[in-house]
C-alpha positions as CSV (number, residue, x, y, z in Angstrom):
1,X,0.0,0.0,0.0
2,X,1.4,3.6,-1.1
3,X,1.7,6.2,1.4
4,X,-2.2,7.5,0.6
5,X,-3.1,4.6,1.1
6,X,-1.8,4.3,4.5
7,X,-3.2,8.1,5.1
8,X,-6.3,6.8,4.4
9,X,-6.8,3.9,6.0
10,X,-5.6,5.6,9.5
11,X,-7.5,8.4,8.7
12,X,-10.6,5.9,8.3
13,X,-9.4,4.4,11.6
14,X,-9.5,7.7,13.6
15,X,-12.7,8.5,12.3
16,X,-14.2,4.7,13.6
17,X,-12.5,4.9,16.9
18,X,-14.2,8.7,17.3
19,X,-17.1,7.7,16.5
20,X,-17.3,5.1,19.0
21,X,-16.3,6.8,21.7
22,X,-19.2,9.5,20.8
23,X,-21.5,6.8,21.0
24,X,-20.4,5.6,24.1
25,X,-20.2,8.9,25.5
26,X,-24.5,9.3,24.3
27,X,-24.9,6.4,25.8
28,X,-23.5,7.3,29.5
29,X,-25.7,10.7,29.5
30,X,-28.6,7.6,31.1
31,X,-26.5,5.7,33.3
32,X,-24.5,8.5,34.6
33,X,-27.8,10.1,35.5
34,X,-29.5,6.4,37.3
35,X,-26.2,6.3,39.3
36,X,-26.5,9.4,41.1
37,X,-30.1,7.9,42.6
38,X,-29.3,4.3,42.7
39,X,-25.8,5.5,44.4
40,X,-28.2,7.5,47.0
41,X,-29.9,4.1,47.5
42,X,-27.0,1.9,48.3
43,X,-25.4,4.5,50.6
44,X,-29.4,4.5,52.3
45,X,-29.2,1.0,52.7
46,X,-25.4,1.1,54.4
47,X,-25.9,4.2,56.5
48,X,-26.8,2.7,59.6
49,X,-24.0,0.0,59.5
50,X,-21.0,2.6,58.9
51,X,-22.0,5.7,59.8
52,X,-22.8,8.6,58.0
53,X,-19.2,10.0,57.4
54,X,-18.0,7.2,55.6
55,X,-21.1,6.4,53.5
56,X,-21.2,10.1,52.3
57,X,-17.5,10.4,51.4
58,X,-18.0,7.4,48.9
59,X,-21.3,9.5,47.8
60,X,-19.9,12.3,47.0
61,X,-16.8,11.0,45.6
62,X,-18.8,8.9,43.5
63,X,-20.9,12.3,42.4
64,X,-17.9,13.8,41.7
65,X,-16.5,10.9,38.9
66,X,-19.9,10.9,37.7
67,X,-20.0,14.7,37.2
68,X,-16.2,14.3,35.9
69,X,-17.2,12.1,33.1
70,X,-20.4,13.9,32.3
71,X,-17.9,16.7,31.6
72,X,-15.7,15.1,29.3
73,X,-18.2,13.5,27.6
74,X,-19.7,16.4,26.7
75,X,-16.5,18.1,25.8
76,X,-15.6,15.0,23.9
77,X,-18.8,15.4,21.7
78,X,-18.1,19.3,20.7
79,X,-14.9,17.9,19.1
80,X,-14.5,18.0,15.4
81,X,-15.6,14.6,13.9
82,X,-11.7,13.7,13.6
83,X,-9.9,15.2,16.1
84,X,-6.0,14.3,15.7
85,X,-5.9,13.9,19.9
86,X,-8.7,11.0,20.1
87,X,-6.5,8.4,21.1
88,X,-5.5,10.8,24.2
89,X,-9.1,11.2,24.7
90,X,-9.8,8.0,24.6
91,X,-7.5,7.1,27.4
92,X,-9.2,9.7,29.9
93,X,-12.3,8.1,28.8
94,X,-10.7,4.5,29.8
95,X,-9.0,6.1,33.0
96,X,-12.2,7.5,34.2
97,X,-14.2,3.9,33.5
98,X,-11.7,2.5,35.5
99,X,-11.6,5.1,38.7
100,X,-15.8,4.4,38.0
101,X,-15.3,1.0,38.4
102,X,-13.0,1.5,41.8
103,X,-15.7,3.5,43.5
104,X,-18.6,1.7,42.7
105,X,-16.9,-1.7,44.0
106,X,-16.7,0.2,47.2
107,X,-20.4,-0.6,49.0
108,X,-20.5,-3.5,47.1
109,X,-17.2,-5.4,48.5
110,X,-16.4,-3.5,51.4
111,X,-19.7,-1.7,52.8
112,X,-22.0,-4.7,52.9
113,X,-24.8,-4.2,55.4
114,X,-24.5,-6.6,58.5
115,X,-28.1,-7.4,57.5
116,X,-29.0,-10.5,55.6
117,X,-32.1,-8.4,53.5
118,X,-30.2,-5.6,52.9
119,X,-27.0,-7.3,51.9
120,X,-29.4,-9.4,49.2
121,X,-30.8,-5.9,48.6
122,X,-27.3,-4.3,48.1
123,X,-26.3,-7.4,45.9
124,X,-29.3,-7.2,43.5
125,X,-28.7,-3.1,42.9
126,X,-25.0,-3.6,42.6
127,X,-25.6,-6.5,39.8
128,X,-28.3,-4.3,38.2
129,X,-26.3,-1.3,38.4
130,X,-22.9,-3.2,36.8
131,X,-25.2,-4.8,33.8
132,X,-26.5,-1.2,32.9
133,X,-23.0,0.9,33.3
134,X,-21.8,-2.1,30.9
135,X,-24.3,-1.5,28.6
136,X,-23.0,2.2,28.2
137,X,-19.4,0.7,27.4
138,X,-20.7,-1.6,24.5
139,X,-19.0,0.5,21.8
140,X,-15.5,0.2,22.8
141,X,-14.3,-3.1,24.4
142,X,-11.4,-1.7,26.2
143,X,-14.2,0.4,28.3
144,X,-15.9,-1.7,29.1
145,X,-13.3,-3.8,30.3
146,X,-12.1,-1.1,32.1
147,X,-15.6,-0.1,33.8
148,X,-16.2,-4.3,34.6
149,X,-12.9,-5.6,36.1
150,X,-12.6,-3.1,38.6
151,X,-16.4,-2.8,39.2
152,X,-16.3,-7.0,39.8
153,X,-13.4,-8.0,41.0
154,X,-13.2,-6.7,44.3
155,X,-16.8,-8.1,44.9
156,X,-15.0,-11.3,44.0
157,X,-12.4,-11.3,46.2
158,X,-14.7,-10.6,49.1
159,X,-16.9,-13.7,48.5
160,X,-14.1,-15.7,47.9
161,X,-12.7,-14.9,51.0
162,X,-16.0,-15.8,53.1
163,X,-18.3,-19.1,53.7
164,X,-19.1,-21.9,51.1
165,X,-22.7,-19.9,50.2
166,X,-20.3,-16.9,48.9
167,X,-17.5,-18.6,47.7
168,X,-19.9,-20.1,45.3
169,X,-21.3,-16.7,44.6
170,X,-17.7,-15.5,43.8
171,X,-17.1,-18.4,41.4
172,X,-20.3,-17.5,39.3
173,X,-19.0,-13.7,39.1
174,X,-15.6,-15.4,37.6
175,X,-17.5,-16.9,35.3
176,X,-19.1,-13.9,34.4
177,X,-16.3,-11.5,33.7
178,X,-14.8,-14.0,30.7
179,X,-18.3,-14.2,29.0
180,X,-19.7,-10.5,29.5
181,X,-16.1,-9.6,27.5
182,X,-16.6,-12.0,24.9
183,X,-20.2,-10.2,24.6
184,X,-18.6,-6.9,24.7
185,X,-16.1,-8.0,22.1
186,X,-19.1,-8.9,19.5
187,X,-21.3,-6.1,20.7
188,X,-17.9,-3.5,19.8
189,X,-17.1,-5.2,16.5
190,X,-20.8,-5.3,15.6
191,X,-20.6,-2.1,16.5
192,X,-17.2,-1.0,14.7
193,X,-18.8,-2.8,11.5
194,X,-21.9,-0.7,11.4
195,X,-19.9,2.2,12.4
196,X,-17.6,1.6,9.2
197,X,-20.2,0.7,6.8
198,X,-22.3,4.3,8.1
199,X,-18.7,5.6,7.3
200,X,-18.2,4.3,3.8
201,X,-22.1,5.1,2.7
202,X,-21.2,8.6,3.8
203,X,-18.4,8.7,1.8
204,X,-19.8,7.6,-1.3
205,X,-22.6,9.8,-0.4
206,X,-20.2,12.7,-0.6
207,X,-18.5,11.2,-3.5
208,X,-22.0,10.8,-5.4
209,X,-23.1,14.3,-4.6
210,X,-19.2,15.5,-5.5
211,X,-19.9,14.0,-9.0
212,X,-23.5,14.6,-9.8
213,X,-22.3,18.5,-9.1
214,X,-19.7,18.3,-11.2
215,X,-22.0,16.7,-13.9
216,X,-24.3,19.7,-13.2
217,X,-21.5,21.4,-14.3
218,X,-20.3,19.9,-16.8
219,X,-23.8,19.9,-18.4
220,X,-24.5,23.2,-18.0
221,X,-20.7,23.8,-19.6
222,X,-22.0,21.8,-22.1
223,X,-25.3,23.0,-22.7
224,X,-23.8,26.6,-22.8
225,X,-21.5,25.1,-25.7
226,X,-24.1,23.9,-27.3
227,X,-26.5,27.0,-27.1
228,X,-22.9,29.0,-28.4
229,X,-22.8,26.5,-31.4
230,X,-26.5,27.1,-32.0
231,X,-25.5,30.5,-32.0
232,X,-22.7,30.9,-34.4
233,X,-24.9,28.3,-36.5
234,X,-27.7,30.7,-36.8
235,X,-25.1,33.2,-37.5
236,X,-23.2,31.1,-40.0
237,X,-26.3,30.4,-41.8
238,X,-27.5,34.2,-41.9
239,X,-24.0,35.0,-43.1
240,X,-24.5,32.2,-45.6
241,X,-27.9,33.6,-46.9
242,X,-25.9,37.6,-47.1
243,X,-23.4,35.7,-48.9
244,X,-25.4,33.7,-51.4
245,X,-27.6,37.5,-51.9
246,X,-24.7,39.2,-52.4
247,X,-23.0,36.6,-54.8
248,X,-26.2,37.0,-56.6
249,X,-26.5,40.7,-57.0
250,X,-23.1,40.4,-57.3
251,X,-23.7,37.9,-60.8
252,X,-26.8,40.1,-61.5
253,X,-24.7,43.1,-61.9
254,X,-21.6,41.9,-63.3
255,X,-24.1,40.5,-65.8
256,X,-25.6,43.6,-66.6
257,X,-22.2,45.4,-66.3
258,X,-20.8,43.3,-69.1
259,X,-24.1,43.4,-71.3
260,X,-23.7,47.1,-70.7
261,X,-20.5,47.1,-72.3
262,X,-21.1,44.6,-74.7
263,X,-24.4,47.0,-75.9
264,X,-22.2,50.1,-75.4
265,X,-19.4,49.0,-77.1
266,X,-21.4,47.3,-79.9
267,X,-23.8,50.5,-80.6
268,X,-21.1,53.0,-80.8
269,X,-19.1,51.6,-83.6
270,X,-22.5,52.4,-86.1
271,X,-21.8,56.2,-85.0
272,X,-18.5,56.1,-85.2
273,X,-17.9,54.3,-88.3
274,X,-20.5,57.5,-89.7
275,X,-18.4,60.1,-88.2
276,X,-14.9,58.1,-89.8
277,X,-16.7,58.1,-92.8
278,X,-17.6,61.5,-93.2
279,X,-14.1,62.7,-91.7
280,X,-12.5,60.5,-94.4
281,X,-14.6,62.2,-97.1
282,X,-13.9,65.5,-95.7
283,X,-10.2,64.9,-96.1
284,X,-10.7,63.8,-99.7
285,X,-12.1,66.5,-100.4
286,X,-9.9,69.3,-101.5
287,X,-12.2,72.1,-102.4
288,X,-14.1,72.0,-98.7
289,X,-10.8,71.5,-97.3
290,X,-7.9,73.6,-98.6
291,X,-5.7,74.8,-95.4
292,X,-3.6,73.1,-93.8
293,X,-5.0,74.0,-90.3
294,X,-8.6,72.2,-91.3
295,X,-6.3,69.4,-92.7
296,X,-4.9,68.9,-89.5
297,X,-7.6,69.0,-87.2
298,X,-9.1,66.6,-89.5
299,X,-6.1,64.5,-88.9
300,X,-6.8,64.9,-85.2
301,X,-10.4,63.8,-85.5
302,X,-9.4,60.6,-87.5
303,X,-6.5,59.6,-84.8
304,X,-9.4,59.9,-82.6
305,X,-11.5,58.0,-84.1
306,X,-8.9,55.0,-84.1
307,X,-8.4,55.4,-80.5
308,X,-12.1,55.1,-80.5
309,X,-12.3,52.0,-82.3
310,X,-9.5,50.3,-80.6
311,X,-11.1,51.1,-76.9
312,X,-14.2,49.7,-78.5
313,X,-12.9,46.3,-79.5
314,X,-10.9,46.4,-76.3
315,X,-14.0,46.8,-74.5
316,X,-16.1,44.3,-76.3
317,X,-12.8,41.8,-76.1
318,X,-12.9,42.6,-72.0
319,X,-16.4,41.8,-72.0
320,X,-16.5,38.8,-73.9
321,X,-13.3,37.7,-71.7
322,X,-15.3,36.9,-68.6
323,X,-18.5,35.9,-70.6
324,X,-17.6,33.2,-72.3
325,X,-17.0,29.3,-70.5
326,X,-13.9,28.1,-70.2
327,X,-12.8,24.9,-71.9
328,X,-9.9,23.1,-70.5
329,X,-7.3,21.2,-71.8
330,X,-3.4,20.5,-70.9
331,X,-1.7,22.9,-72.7
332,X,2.3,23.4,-74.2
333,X,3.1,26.7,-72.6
334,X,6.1,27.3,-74.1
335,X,4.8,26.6,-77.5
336,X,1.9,29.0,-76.8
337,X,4.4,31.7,-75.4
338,X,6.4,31.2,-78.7
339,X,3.0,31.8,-80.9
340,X,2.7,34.7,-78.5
341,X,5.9,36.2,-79.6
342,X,5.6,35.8,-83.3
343,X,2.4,37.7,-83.3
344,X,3.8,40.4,-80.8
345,X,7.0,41.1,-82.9
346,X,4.8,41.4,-86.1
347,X,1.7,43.2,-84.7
348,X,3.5,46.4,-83.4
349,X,6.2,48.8,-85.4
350,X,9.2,49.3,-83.7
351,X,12.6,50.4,-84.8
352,X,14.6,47.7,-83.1
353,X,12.9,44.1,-82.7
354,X,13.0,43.2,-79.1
355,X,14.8,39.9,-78.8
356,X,12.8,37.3,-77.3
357,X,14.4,34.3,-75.3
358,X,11.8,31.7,-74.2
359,X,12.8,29.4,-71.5
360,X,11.4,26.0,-70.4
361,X,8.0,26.4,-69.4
362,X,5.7,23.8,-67.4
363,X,2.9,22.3,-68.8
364,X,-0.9,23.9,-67.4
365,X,-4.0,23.2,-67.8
366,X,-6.6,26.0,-68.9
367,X,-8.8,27.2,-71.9
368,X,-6.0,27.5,-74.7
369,X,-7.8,30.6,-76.3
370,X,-8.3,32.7,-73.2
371,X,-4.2,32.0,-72.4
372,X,-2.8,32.7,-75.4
373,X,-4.8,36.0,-74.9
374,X,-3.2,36.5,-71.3
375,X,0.6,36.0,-73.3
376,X,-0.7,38.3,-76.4
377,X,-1.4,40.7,-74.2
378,X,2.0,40.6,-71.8
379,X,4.2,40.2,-74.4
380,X,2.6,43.0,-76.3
381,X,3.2,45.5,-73.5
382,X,7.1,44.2,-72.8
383,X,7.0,44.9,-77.2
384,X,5.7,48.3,-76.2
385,X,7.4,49.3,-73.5
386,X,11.3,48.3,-74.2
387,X,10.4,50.0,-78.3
388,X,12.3,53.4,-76.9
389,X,15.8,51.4,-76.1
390,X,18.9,50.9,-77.7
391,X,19.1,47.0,-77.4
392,X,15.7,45.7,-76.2
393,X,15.4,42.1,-74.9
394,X,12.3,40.1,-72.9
395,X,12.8,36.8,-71.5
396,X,9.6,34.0,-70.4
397,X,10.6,32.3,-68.1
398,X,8.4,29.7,-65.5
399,X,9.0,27.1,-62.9
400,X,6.8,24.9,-60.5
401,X,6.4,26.7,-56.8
402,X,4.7,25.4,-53.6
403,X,1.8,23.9,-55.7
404,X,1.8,26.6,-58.0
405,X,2.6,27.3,-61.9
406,X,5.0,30.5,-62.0
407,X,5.2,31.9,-65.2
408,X,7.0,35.7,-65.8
409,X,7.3,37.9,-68.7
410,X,11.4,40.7,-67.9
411,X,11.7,43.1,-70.3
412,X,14.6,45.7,-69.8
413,X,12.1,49.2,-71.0
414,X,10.9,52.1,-69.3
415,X,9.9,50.7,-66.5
416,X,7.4,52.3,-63.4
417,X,7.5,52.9,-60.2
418,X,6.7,49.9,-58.0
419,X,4.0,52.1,-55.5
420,X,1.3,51.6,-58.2
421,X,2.1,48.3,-59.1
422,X,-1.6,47.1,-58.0
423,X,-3.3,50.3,-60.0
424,X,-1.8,48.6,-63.6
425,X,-4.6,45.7,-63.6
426,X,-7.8,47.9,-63.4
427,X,-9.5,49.0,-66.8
428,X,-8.6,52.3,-68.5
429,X,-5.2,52.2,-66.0
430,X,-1.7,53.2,-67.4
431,X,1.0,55.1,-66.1
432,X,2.4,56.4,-69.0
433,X,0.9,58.9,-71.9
434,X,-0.7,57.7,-74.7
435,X,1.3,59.8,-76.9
436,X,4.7,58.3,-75.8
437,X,3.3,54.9,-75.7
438,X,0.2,54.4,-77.3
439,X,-2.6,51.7,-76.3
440,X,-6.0,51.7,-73.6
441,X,-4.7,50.4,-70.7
442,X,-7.4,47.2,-71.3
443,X,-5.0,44.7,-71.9
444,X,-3.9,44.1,-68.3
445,X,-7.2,44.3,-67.0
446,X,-8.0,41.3,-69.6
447,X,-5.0,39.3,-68.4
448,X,-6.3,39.4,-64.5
449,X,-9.5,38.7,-65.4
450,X,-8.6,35.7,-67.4
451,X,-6.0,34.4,-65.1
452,X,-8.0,35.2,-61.6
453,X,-10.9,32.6,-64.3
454,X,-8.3,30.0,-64.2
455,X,-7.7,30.3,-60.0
456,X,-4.6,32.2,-60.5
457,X,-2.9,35.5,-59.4
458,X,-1.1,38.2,-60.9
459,X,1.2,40.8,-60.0
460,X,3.6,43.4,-61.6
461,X,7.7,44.8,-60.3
462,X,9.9,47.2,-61.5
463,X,11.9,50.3,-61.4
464,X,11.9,53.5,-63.0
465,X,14.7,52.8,-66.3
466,X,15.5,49.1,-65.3
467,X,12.6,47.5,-66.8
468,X,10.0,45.6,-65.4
469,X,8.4,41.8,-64.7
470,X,4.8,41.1,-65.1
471,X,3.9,37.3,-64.0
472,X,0.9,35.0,-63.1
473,X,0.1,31.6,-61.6
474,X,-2.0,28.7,-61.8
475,X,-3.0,26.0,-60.1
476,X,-1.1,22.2,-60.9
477,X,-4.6,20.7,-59.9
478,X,-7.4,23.5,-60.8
479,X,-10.7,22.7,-59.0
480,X,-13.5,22.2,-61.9
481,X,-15.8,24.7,-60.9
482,X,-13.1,27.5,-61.8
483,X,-12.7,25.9,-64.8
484,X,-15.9,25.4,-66.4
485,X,-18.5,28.4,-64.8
486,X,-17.7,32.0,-65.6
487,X,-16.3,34.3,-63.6
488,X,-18.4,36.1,-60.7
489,X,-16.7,39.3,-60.2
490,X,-15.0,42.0,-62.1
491,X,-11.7,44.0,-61.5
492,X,-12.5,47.7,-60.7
């Protein structure tokens, strides 16, 4: 047995032996009370053979031990229920049996009337008053030992030491002490059992009420989690329902946004292939036209125009971008980057051609149309924007990174200063004139909004005169819904 265990067994055995000595001390509150009159009877009956002196000594003697152990008894029973001194109080208990004992063998050994009757009469209280004093001892056996030996045995002696009649009176009393401690052994471990089993219930009483409060708790702990889940559920769900509102407004409008610019875009190229028209005929014209000032504010009206047209189809091509449902397929990246370039280095008029140096690029998986757009449109702008220097060069390069497809488009141009790197991707967004480098600041917008369709990312570096590096990602694994519904937002 560990040391706890030790603990607790002694503590369980201090708390027994307490609780029989409280029982024995209720149980004397009765007798202690009977001996005070039956005391008063004996010393009546031996009065007139001894004298009053000596018959009230032992009297008040004997009042005094009774009102001694009244005392401690109830002193004993304010105690705590287990008071570390109860052995030492158990002792006082025992020594004050015994001195009990001493003083009531007195009129029944050596104050005998010289009467036959009374002597009988003596005999039958001192018996009587021995079997109930015992009776008050029955919880602890060493008390009641304590209370009989010296209570008997001098009544003993004194018959043994007189005629045959007493002598077998003395021999019936030595009989008696052996079997009224055998008695008082059962009675104190009948008693010590009940005492401990009282003991144990109380304990697992405690124990039981110990954890049905902390189940109380725990319940209530629990049922306050669950009433917080019910909570954030109902909130989750009205979050859900703002969410799946606003993701419909949201389609609604982007809807109408793009059939906006689809109608716009569409309806103003009737007016504006009249007013081209018209312009053109004007020019043609050399009797309405003669000056050279009219000629060239016709000229401006016809660059106009042009600009007109190309933010038209730029528009319509923006629109129809994020209209139209993606097909997927695994695609050659580096032969669509190549295609890319061949069109780029024809499609725009530079002095130098820009040399082009694609790298390895990994495979992706996207709608082959839509992506050769996205590298149409970067390569395009590196063509356009490295066209003012001496030796221009772009390089493609990609590479596989955490998951993601990396693909990046260096060019050593003008260049732009990195703080509005995130203003290049909106529509109608450019941060250089149109004069110095002409074009409708569509095309990025085009390439987010195809890219961000595939589940990727874009982004944009550079520095003022050390060119720049436009890039994107996709996904190795794109989920299917990205690929095959349209987009369901637009880049402001």
């Amino acid at each position: 047995m560990d040391d706890s265990g030790k603990a607790a067994a002694q503590a369980l055995d201090t708390r027994v032996l307490y609780e029989q000595i409280a029982l024995m001390c209720r149980l004397t509150t009765s007798p202690l009370a009977a001996t005070v009159l039956v005391g008063g009877m004996l010393a009546w009956l031996v009065v007139d053979d001894y004298g009053r002196v000596l018959t009230m000594t032992w009297y008040l003697v004997l009042l005094l031990v009774t009102f001694v152990r009244w005392r401690v008894a109830r002193a004993f029973l304010r105690l705590p229920p287990v008071p570390p001194s109860v052995r030492r109080w158990r002792f006082v208990m025992l020594a004050l049996a015994a001195t009990a004992g001493a003083v009531w063998s007195v009129p029944g050994s050596f104050l005998l009337p010289l009467d036959a009757d009374r002597e009988i009469a003596v005999s039958v209280i001192f018996i009587g008053a021995t079997a109930s004093g015992l009776g008050s001892q029955a919880p602890v056996r060493n008390a009641y030992a304590s209370l009989l030996i010296p209570f008997i045995l001098p009544f003993i002696l004194t018959q043994l030491l007189r005629d045959d009649a007493r002598l077998i009176v003395g021999l019936a009393f030595v009989l008696y002490i052996p079997v009224m401690l055998v008695i008082a052994n059962r009675q104190t471990a009948a008693i010590v059992r009940q005492i401990r089993l009282s003991i144990e219930n109380e304990t697992l009483v405690d124990e039981l009420r110990r954890e049905r409060d902390r189940a109380n708790v725990a319940n209530r702990e629990l049922q306050e989690r669950i009433d917080q889940q019910q909570l954030s559920a109902q909130r989750i769900r009205a979050l859900n329902h703002d969410l799946e509102r606003q993701a419909a407004d949201l389609r609604v409008a982007n809807n109408d946004l793009e059939g906006f610019s689809y109608s716009v875009s569409h309806d103003l190229r009737g007016p504006l292939r009249a007013i081209d028209g018209f312009s053109r005929l004007l020019e043609d014209d050399k009797l309405l036209v003669d000056d050279a000032r009219s000629r060239h504010y016709i000229g401006r009206i016809r660059d106009n125009i042009a600009r007109m047209s190309a933010l038209i189809d730029d528009l319509l091509a923006f629109a129809s971008c994020g209209r139209q449902t993606l097909e997927a397929a695994r695609l050659d990246m580096q032969m669509l980057a190549r295609s890319a370039a061949d069109e780029a280095r024809t499609a725009r008029i530079v002095k130098v051609a820009p040399v082009i140096s694609i790298e390895s690029l990994p495979a992706a998986v996207g709608d082959p149309r839509l992506l050769f757009q996205v590298w149409i449109n970067l390569l395009d702008n590196a063509v356009k924007y490295t066209s003012k220097v001496a030796a221009p060069a772009i390089t493609v390069a990609g590479r596989e990174d955490g998951g993601r497809l990396v693909y990046e488009v260096s060019d050593n141009g003008v260049g732009f200063d990195s703080r509005y790197s995130s203003s290049l991707f909106g529509v109608f967004q450019r941060l250089h004139g149109a004069r110095e480098y002409p074009g409708t600041g569509v095309g990025l917008a085009i390439v987010q909004r195809i890219v961000t369709r595939h589940g990727g990312r874009v982004w944009a570096r550079s520095e003022l005169g050390k060119g720049a590096t436009f890039g994107f990602d996709l996904p190795m694994a794109p989920d299917s819904a990205q690929v095959d519904k349209p987009e369901m937002s637009v880049s402001s």
